[in-house]
N, C-alpha and C positions, 0 to 999 in steps of 0.2 A: 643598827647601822653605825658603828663606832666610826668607820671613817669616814660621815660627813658630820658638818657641826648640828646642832641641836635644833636648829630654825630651819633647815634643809632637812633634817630628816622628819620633823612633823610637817612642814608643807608637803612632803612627798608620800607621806602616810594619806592627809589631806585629799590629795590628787587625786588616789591611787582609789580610795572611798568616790569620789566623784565619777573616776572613769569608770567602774564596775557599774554604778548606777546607770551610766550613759547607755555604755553596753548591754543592759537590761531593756531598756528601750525599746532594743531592737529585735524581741525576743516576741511575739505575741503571747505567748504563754503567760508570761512574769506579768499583763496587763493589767490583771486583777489587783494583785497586791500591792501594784506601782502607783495604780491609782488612789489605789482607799490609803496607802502612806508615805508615798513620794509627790503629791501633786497637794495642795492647797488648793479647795473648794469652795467658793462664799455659801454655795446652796447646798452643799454637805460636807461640812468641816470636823474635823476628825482630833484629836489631841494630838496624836503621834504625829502627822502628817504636818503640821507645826514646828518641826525637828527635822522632819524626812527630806520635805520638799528642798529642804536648803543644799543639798546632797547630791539634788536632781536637775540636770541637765538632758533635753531630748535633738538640744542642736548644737555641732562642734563648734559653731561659732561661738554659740553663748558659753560654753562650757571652758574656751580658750582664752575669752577677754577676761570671763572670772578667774580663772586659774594666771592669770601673767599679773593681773593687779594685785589678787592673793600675796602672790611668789613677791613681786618684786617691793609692796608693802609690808606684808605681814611677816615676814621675814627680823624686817628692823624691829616691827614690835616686837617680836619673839624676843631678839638678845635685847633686848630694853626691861622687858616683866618676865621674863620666863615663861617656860613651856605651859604651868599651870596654870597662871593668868590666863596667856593667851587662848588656850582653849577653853577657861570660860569665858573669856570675851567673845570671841568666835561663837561658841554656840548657845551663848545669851542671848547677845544681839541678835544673833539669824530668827530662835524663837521669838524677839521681843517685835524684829520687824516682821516677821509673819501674821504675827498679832495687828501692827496695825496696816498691813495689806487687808487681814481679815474685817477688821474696823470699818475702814475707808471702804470697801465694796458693800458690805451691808449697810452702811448710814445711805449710801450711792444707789443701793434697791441696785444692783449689780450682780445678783444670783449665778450668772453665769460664769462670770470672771474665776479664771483656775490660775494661776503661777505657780513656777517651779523656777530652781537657780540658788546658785547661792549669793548671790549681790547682795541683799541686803548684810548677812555677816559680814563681807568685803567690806561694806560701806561701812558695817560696825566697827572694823581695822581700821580703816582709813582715818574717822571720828576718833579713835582712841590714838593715833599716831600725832594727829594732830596736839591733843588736847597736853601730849606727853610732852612735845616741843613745843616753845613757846614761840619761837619764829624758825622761819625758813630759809633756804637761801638760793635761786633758783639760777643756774648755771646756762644759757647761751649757746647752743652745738654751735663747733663751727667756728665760735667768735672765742679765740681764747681771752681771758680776763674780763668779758661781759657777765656782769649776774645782777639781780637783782634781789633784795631780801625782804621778805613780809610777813605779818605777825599771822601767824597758825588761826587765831579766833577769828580774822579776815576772812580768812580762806573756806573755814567753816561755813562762815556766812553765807559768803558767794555761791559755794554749792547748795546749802540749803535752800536759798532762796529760786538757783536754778532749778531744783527737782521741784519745790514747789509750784513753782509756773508751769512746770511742765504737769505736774497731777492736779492743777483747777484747769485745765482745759488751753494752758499759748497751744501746744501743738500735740495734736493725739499721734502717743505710738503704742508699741507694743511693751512698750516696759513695762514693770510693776514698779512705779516712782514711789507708792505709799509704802514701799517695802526699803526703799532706798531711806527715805525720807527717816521712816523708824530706825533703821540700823546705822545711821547718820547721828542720829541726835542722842543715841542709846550710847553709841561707844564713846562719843565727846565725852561723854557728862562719868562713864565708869572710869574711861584716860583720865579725868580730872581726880577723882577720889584716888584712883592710886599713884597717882601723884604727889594728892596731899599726903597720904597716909606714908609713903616712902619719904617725904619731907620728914613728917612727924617723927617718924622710928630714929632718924638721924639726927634729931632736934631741930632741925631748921637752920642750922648756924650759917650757910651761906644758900641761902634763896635758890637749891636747884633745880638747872632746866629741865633736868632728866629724871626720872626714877632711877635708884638703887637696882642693878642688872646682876638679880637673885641666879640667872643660869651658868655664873663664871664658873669653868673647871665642870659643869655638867657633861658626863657622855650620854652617848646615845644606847640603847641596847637592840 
């Protein structure tokens, strides 16, 4: 896809993986396979399906708010670490929070619990977007020259601490928050390491807020 830039044509490779999956869904046929590798099991868990699931959406809703946070996040990480980072942060994170979805239902005696989505890798973007910027700056619709600015490890905070009230039990839903929670604290802490290491390669000479954005002059094919 040479004519769009490099962060739009892997988000839309992305997508385009997620909506095939969706569309499978709707297939009774494809149940077999979709199960034993697109769905996360606590009471039969699968290695593959650790990878798969995250791929797997079976309602446009869900599959729409992931793909708009996706796009409009993971986008900026993209030209910040390049394409290669960011797909293995993406599919780090997504396996490492499936890992502790799988965790949290078995310590829970929660056999039955199955999730599918990719949120938690989202939430692994979102963690590592964070971790890359050191503050924020947050803009006011509406009110031109209203904003406010606040430091990124703030913010981290506050959502961690929201998804974990939300998975000991303030209010039951249908989300997979130990999935959130994993892919949350996974991508902080890898945003942080290439951070430093993008520091280090440049010697550190002025303390930057960003990584070194290895994708300049990349095309797309």
């Amino acid at each position: 896809m040479p004519e769009f830039p490099p962060s739009v044509a892997t988000f839309m490779a992305l997508f385009v993986l997620n909506q095939i999956i969706f569309i499978a869904w709707k297939a009774p046929g494809a149940w077999k396979i979709l199960n034993r590798y697109f769905l996360l099991s606590a009471g039969h868990p699968r290695a593959l399906s650790l990878l798969g699931n995250t791929f797997s959406h079976q309602m446009l809703s869900h599959l729409t708010v992931n793909m708009a946070m996706l796009f409009f996040c993971g986008t900026q990480v993209h030209d910040l670490i390049g394409r290669g980072n960011f797909l293995a942060v993406y599919l780090g994170t997504g396996v490492l929070s499936s890992l502790a979805s799988l965790y949290w239902h078995v310590l829970t005696r929660n056999f039955i619990a199955a999730s599918v989505g990719s949120s938690g890798a989202v939430f692994g973007i979102i963690g590592c977007y964070f971790a890359l910027k050191d503050r924020q700056e947050l803009k006011v619709p509406l009110l031109e020259g209203l904003k406010f600015e606040y430091r990124s490890d703030v913010a981290v905070a506050l959502i961690f601490a929201l998804e974990l009230a939300f998975l000991i039990g303030l209010r039951r839903t249908n989300m997979d928050h130990a999935s959130h929670v994993g892919g949350l604290v996974a991508g902080y802490y890898v945003g942080k390491y290439l951070k430093e290491k993008a520091n280090s390669e440049t010697g550190g000479a002025n303390d930057r807020e960003e990584p070194e954005e290895h994708d300049h002059g990349e095309s797309s094919k």
